[in-house]
C-alpha positions in Angstrom: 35.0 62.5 -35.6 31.8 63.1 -33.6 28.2 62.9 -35.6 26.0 64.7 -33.2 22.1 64.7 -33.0 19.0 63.5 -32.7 18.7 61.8 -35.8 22.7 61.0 -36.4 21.7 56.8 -35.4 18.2 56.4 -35.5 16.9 54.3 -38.0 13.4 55.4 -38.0 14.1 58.8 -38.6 16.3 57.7 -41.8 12.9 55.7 -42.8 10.7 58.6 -42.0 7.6 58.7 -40.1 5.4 57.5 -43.0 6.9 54.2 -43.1 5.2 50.8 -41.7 8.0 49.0 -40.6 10.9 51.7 -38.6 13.7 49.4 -38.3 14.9 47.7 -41.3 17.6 46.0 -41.9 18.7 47.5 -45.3 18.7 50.9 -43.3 21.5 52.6 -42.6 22.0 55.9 -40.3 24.3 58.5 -40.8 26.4 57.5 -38.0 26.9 53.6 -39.4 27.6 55.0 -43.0 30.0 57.3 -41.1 31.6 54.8 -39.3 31.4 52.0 -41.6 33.2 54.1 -44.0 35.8 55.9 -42.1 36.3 53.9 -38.9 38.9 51.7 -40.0 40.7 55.2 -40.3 39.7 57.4 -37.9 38.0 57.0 -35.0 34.2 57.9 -35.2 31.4 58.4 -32.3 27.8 59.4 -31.7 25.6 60.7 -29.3 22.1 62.1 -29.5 22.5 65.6 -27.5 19.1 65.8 -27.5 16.0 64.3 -27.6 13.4 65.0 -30.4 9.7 65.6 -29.8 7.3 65.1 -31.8 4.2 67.7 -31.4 2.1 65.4 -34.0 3.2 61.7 -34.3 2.9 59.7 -37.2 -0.4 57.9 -37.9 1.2 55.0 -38.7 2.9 55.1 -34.6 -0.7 54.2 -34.2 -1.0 51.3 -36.2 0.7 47.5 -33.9 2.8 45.6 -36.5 4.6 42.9 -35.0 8.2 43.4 -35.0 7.6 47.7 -35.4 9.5 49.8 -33.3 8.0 51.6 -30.5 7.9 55.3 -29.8 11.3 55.9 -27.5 10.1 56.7 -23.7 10.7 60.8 -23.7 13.7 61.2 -21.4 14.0 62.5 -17.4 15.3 65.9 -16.8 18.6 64.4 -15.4 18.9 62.3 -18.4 18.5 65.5 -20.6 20.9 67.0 -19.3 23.4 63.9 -18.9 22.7 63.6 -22.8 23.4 66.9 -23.5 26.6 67.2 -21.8 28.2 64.0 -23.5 27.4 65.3 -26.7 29.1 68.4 -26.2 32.2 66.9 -24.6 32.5 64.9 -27.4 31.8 67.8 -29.5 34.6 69.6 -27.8 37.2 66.7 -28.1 36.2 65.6 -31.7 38.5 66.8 -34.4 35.3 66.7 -36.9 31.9 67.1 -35.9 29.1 66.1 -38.0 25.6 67.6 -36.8 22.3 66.5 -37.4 19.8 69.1 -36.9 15.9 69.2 -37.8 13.6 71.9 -38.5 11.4 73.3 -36.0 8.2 73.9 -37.6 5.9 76.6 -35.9 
């Protein structure tokens, strides 16, 4: 089984972007419930595919709490497209695919 997408292991985007504190531990991606679930049966995978942008980040991105996770570094062209391409090989060798997918709001 593949789970495929931006948001299939992030933690923060489980939390949501009005939360304080992005990575706690009592949170639990798609991906781990996934896998924590069904990988003793079947073999389960991630990848990203692609990156998410953000046009308006979260106020609270703004605010420094110690121990907060930071806004991930947008990625290089090359690793774009590197991304991209393991997702849809796994994709294309998955028996399952899970995908994550997000609005685009215009």
């Amino acid at each position: 089984m593949a789970v495929i997408g931006p948001s299939a292991n992030s933690r923060r985007d489980m939390v949501g972007p009005c939360a304080f504190q992005y990575d706690l531990p009592e949170t639990v991606t798609l991906f781990e419930g996934i896998r924590d679930r069904l990988g003793s049966v079947i073999t389960v995978e991630t990848a990203p595919g692609v990156q998410m942008k953000r046009n308006v980040p979260s106020i609270f991105e703004t605010i420094t709490i110690p121990g907060a996770a930071k806004p991930e570094p947008r990625w290089s062209e090359a690793q774009a497209a590197a991304e991209f391409e393991h997702a849809s090989a796994l994709a294309g060798s998955a028996d399952l695919v899970v995908l994550t997918l997000a609005r685009r709001r215009t």
